[in-house]
TIKEFI-174961 format. One record per atom (N, C-alpha, C): residue in one letter; x, y, z; atom name; chain; residue number from 1. Coordinates in steps of 0.02 Angstrom, whole numbers. Layout:
<atom rest="A" east="X" north="Y" up="Z" atom="CA" kette="A" nr="NUM"/>
...
This chain:
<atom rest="X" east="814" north="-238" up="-372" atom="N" kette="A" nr="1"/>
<atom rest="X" east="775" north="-278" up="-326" atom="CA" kette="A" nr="1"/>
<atom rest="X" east="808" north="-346" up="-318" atom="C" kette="A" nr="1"/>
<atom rest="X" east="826" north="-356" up="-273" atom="N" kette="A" nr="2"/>
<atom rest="X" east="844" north="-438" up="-248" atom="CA" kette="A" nr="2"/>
<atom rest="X" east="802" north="-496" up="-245" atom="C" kette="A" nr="2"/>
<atom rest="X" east="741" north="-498" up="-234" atom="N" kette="A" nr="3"/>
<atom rest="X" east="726" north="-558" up="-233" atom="CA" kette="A" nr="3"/>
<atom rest="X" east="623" north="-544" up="-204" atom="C" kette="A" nr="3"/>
<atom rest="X" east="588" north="-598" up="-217" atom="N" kette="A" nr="4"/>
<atom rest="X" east="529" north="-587" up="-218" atom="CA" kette="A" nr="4"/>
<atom rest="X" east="511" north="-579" up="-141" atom="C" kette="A" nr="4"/>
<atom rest="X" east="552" north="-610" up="-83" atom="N" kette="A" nr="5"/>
<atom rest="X" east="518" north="-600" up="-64" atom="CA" kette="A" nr="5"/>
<atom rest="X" east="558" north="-549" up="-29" atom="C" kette="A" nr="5"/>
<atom rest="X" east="586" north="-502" up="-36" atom="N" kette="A" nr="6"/>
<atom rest="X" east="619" north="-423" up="-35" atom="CA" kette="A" nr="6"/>
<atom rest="X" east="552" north="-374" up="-42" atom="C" kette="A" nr="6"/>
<atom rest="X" east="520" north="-413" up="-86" atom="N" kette="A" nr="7"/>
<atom rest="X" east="480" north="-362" up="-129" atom="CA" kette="A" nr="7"/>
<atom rest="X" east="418" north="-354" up="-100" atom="C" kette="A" nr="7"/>
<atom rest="X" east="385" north="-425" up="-49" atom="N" kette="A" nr="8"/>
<atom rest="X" east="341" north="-450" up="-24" atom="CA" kette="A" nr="8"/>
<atom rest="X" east="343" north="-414" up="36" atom="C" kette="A" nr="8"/>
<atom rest="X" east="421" north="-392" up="67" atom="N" kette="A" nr="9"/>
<atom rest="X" east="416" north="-372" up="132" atom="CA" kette="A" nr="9"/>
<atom rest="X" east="409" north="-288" up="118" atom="C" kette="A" nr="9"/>
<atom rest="X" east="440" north="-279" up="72" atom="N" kette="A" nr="10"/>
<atom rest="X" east="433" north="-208" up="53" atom="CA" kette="A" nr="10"/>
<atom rest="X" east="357" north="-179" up="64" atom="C" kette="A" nr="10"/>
<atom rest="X" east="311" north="-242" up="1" atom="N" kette="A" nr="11"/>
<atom rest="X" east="255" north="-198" up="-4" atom="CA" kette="A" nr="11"/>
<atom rest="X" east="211" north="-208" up="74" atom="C" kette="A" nr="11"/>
<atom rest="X" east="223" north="-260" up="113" atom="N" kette="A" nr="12"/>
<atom rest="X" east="230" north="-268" up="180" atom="CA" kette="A" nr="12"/>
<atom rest="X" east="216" north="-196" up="217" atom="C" kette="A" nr="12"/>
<atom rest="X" east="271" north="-174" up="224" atom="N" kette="A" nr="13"/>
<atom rest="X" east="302" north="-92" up="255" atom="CA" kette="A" nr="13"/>
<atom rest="X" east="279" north="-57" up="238" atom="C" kette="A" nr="13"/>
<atom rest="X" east="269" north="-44" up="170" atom="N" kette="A" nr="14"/>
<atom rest="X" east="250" north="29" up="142" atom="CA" kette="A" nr="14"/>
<atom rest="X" east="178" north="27" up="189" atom="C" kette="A" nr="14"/>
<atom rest="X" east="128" north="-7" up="138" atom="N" kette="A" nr="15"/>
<atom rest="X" east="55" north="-26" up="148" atom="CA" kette="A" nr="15"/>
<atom rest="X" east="51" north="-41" up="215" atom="C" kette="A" nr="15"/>
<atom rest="X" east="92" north="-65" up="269" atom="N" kette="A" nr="16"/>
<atom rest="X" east="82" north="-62" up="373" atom="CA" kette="A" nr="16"/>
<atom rest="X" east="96" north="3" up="364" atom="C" kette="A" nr="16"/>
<atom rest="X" east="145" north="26" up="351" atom="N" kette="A" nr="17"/>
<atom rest="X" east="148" north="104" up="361" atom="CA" kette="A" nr="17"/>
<atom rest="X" east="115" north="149" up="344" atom="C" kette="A" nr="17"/>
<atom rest="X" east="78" north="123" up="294" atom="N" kette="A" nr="18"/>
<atom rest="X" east="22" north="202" up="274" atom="CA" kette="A" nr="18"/>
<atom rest="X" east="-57" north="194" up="340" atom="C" kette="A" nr="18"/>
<atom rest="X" east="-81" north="117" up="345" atom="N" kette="A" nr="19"/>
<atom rest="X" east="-105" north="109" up="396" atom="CA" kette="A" nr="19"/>
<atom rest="X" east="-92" north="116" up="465" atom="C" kette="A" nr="19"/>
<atom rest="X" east="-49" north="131" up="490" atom="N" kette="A" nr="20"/>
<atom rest="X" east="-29" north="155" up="546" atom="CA" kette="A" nr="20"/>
<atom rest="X" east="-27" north="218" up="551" atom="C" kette="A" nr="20"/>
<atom rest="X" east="-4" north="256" up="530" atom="N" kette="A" nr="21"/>
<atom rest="X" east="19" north="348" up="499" atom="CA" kette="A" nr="21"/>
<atom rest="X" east="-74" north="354" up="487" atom="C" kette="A" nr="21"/>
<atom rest="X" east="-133" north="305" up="469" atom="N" kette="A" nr="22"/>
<atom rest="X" east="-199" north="331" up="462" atom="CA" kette="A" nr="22"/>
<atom rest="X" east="-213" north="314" up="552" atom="C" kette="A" nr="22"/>
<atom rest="X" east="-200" north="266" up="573" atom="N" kette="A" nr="23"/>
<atom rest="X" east="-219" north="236" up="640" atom="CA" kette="A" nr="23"/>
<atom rest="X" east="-198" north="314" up="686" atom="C" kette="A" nr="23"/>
<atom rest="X" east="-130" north="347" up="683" atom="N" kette="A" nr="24"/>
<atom rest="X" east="-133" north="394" up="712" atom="CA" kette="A" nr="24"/>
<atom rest="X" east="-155" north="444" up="710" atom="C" kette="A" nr="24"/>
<atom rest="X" east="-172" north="457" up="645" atom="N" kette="A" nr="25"/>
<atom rest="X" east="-219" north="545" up="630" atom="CA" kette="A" nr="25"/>
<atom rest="X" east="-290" north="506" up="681" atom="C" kette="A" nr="25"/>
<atom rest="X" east="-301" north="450" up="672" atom="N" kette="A" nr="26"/>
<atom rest="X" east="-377" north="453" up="720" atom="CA" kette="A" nr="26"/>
<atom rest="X" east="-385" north="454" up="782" atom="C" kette="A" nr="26"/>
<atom rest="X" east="-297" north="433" up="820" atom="N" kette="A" nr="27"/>
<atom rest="X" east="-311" north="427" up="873" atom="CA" kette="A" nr="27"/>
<atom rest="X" east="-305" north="535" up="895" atom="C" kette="A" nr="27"/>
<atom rest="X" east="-275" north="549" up="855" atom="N" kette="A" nr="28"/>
<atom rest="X" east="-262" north="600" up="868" atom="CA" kette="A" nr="28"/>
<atom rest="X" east="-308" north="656" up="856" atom="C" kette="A" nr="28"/>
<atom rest="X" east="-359" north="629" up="793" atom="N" kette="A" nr="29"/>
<atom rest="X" east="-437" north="657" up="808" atom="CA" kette="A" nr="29"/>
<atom rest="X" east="-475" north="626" up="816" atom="C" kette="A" nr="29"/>
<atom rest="X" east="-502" north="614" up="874" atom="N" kette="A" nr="30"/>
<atom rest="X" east="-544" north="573" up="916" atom="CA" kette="A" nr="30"/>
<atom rest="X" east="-616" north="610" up="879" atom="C" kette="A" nr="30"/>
<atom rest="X" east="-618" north="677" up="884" atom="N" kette="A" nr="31"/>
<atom rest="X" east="-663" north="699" up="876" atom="CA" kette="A" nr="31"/>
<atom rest="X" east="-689" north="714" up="793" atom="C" kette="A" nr="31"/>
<atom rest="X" east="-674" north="694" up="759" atom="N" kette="A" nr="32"/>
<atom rest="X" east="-675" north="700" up="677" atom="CA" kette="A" nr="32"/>
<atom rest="X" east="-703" north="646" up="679" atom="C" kette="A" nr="32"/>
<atom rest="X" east="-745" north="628" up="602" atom="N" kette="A" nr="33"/>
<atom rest="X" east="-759" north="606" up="559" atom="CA" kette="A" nr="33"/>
<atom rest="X" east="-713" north="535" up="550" atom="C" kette="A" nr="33"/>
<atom rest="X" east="-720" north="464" up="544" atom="N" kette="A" nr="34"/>
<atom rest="X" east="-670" north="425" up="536" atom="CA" kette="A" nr="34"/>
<atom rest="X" east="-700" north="392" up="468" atom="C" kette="A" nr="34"/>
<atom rest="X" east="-742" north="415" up="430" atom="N" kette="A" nr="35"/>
<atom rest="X" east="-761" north="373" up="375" atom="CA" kette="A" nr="35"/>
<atom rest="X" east="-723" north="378" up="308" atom="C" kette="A" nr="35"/>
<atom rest="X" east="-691" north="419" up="304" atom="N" kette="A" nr="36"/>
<atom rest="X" east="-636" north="427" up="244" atom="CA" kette="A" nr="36"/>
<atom rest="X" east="-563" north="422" up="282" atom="C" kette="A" nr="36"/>
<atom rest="X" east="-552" north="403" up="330" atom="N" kette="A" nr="37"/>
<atom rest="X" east="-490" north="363" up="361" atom="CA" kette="A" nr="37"/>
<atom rest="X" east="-497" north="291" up="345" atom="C" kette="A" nr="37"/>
<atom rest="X" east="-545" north="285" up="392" atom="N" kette="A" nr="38"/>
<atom rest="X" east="-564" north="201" up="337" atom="CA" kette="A" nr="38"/>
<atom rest="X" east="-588" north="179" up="280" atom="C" kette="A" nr="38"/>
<atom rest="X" east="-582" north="229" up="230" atom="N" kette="A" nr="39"/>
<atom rest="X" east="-583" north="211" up="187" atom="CA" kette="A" nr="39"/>
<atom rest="X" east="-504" north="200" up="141" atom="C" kette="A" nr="39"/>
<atom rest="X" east="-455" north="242" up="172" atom="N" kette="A" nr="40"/>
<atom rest="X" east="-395" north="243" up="158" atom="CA" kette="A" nr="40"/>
<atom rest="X" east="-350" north="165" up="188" atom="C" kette="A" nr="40"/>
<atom rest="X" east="-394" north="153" up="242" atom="N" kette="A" nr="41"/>
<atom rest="X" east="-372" north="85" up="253" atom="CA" kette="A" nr="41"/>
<atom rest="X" east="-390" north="11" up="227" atom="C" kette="A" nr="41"/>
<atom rest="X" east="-480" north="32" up="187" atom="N" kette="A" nr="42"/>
<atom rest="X" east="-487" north="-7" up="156" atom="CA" kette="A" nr="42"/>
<atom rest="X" east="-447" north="-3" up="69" atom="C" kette="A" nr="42"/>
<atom rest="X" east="-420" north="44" up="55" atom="N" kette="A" nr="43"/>
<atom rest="X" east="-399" north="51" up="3" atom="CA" kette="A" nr="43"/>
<atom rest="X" east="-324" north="32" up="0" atom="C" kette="A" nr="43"/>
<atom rest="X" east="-294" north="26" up="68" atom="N" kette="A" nr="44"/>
<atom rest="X" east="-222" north="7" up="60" atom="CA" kette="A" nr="44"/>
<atom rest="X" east="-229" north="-68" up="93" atom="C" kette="A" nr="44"/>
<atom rest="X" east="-276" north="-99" up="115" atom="N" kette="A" nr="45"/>
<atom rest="X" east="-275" north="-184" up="121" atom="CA" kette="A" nr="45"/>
<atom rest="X" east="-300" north="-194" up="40" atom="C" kette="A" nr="45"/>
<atom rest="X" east="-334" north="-190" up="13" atom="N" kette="A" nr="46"/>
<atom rest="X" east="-357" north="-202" up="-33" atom="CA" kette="A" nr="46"/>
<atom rest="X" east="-306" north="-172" up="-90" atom="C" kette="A" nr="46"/>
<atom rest="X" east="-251" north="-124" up="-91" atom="N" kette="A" nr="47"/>
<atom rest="X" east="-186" north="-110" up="-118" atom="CA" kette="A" nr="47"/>
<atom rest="X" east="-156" north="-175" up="-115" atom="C" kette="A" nr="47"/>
<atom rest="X" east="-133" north="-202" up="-50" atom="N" kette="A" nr="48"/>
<atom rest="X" east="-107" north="-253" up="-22" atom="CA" kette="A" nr="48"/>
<atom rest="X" east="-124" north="-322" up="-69" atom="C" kette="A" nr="48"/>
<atom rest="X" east="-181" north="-343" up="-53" atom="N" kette="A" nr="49"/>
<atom rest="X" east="-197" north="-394" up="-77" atom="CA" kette="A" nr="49"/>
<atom rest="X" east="-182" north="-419" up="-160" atom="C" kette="A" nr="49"/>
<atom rest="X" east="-190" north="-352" up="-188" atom="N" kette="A" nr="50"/>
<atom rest="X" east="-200" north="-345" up="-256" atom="CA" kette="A" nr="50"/>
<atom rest="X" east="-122" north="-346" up="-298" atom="C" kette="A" nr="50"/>
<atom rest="X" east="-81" north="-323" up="-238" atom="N" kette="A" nr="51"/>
<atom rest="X" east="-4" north="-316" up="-250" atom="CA" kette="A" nr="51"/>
<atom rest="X" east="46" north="-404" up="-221" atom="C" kette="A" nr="51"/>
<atom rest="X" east="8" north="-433" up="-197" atom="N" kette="A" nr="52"/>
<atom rest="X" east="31" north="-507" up="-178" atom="CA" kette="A" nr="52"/>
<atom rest="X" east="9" north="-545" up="-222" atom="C" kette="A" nr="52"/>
<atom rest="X" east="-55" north="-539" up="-258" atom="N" kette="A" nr="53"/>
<atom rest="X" east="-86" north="-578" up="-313" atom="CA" kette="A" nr="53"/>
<atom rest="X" east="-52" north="-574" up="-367" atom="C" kette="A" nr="53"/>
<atom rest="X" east="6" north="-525" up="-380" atom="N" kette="A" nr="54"/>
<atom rest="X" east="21" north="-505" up="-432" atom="CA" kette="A" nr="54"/>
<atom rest="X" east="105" north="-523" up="-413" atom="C" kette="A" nr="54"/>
<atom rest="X" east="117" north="-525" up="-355" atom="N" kette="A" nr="55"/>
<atom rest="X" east="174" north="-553" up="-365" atom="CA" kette="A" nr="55"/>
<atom rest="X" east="201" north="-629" up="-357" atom="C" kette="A" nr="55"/>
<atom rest="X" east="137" north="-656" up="-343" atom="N" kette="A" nr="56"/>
<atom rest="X" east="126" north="-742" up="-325" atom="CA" kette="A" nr="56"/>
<atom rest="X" east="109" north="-761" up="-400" atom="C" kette="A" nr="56"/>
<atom rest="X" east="86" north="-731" up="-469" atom="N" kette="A" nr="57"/>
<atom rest="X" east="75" north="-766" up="-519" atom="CA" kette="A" nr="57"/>
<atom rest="X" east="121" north="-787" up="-545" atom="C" kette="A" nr="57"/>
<atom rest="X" east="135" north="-851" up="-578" atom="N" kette="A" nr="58"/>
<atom rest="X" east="172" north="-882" up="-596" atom="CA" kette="A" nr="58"/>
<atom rest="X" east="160" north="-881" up="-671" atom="C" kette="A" nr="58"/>
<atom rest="X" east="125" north="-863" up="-706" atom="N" kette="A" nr="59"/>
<atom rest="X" east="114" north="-843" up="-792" atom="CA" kette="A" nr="59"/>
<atom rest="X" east="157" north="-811" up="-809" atom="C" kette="A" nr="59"/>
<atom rest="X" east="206" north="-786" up="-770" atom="N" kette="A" nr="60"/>
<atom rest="X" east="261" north="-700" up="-809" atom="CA" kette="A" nr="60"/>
<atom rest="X" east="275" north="-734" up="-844" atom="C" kette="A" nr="60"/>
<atom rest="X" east="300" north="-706" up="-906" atom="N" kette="A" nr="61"/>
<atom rest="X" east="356" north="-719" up="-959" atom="CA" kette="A" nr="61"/>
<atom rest="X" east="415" north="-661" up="-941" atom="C" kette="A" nr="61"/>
<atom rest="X" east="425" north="-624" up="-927" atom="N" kette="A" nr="62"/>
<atom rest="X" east="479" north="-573" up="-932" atom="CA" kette="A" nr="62"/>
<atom rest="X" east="461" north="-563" up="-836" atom="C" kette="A" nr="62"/>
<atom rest="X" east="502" north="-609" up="-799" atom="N" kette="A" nr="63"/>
<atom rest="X" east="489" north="-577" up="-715" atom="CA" kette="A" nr="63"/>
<atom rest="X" east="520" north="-538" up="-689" atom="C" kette="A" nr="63"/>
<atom rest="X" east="594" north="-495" up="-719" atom="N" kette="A" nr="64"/>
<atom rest="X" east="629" north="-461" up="-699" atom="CA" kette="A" nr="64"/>
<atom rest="X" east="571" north="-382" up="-708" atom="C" kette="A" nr="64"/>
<atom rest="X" east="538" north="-372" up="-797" atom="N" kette="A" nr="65"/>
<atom rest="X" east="512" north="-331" up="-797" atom="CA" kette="A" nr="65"/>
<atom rest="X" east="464" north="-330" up="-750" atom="C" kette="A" nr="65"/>
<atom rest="X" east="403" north="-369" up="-740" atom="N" kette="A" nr="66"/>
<atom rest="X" east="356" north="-380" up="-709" atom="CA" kette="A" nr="66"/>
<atom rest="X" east="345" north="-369" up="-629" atom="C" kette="A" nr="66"/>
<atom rest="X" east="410" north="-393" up="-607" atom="N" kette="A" nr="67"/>
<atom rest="X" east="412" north="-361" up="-543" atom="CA" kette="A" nr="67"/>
<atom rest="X" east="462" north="-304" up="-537" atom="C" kette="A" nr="67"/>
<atom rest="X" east="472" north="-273" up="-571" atom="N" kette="A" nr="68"/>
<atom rest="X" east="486" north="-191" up="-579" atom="CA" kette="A" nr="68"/>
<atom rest="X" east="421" north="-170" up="-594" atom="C" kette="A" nr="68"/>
<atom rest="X" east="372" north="-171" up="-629" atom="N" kette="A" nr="69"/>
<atom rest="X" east="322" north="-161" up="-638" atom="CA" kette="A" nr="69"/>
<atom rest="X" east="278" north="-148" up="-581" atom="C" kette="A" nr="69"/>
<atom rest="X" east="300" north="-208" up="-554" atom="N" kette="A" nr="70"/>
<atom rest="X" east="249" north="-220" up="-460" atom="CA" kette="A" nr="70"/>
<atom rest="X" east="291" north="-147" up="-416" atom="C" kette="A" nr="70"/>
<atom rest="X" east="340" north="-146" up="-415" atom="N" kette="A" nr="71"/>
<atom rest="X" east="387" north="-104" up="-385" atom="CA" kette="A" nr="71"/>
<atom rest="X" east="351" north="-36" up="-390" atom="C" kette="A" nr="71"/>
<atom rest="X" east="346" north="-3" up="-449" atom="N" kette="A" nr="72"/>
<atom rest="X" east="319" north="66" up="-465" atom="CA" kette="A" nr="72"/>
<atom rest="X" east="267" north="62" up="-475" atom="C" kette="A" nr="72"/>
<atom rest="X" east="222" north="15" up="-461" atom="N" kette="A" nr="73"/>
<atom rest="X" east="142" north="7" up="-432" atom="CA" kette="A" nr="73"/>
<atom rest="X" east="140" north="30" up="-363" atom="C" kette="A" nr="73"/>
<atom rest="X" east="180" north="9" up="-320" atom="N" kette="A" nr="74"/>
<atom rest="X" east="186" north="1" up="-249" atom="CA" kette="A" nr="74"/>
<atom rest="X" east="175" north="85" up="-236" atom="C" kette="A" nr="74"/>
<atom rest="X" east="247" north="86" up="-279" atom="N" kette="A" nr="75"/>
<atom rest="X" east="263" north="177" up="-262" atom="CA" kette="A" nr="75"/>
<atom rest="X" east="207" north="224" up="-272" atom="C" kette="A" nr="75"/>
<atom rest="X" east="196" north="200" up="-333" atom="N" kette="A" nr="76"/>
<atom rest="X" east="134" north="255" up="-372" atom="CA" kette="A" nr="76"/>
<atom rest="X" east="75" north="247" up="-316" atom="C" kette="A" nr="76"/>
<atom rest="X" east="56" north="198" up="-295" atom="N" kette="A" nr="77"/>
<atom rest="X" east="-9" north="204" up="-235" atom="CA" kette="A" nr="77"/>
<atom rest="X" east="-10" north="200" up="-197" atom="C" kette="A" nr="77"/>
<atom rest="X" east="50" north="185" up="-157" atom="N" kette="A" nr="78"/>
<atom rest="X" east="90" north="207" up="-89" atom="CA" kette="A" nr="78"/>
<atom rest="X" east="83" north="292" up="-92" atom="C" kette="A" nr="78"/>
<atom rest="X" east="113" north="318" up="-122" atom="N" kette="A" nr="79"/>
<atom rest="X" east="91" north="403" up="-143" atom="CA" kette="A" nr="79"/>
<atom rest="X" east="53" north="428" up="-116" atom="C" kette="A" nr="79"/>
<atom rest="X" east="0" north="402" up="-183" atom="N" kette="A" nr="80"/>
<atom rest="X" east="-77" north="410" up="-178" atom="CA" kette="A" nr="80"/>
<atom rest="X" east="-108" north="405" up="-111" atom="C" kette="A" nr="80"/>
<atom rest="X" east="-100" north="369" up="-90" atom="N" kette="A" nr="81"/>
<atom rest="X" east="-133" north="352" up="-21" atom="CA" kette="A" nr="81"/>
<atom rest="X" east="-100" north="404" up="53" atom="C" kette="A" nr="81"/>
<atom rest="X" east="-35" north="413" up="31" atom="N" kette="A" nr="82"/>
<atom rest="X" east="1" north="460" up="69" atom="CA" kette="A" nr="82"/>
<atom rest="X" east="-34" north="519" up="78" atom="C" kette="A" nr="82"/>
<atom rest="X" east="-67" north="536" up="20" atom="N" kette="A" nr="83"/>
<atom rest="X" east="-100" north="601" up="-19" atom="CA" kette="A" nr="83"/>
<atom rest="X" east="-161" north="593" up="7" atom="C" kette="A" nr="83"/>
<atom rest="X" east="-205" north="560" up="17" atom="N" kette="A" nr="84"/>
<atom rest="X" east="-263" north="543" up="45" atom="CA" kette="A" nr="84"/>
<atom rest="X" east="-256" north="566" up="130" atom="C" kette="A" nr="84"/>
<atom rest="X" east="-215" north="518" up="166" atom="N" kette="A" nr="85"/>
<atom rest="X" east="-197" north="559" up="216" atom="CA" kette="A" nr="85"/>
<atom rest="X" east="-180" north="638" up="247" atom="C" kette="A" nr="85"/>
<atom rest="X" east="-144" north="660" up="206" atom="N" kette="A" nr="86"/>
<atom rest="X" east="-124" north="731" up="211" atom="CA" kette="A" nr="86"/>
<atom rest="X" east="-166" north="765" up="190" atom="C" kette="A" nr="86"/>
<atom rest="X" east="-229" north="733" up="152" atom="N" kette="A" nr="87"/>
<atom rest="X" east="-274" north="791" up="147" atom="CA" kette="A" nr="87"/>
<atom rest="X" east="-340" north="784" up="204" atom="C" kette="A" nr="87"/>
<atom rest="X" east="-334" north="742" up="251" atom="N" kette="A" nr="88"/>
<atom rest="X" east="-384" north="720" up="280" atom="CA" kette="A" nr="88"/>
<atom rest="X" east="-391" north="791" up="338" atom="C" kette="A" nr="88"/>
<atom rest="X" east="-451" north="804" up="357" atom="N" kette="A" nr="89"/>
<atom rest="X" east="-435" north="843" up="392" atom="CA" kette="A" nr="89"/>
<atom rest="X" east="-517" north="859" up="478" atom="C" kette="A" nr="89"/>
């Protein structure tokens, strides 16, 4: 990882991209159910938020680990949420 705010734009992308990829399953079922779509969007702003708080603290002692740490947080519920989508139906 290069630098924090590499990491900032990263979790940026992932987390716009899982919200968008939900924005289109709805436009694309108009006619479904949208309450567990938005809930996948409240779960990846609220991913979001929770992943900037954590990389704006200034307490680290070890920041190389710590934001590797943030890194395979990202991934691990970037996933998850991927998974939420693909099962939506």
């Amino acid at each position: 990882m290069a630098n924090v705010r590499d990491l900032k734009k990263d979790i940026n992308f992932v987390l716009g991209d899982i919200i968008e990829a939900v924005y289109v399953w709805e436009y694309n079922n108009t006619d479904k159910d949208t309450k567990k779509s938005e809930a996948i969007i409240d779960e990846a702003i609220a991913t979001f938020d929770a992943l900037i708080a954590k990389v704006n603290d200034k307490k680290v002692e070890n920041k190389k680990a710590h934001f590797k740490a943030i890194n395979s947080e990202l991934e691990t519920k970037g996933l998850a949420l991927i998974e939420k989508i693909n099962k939506l139906n």
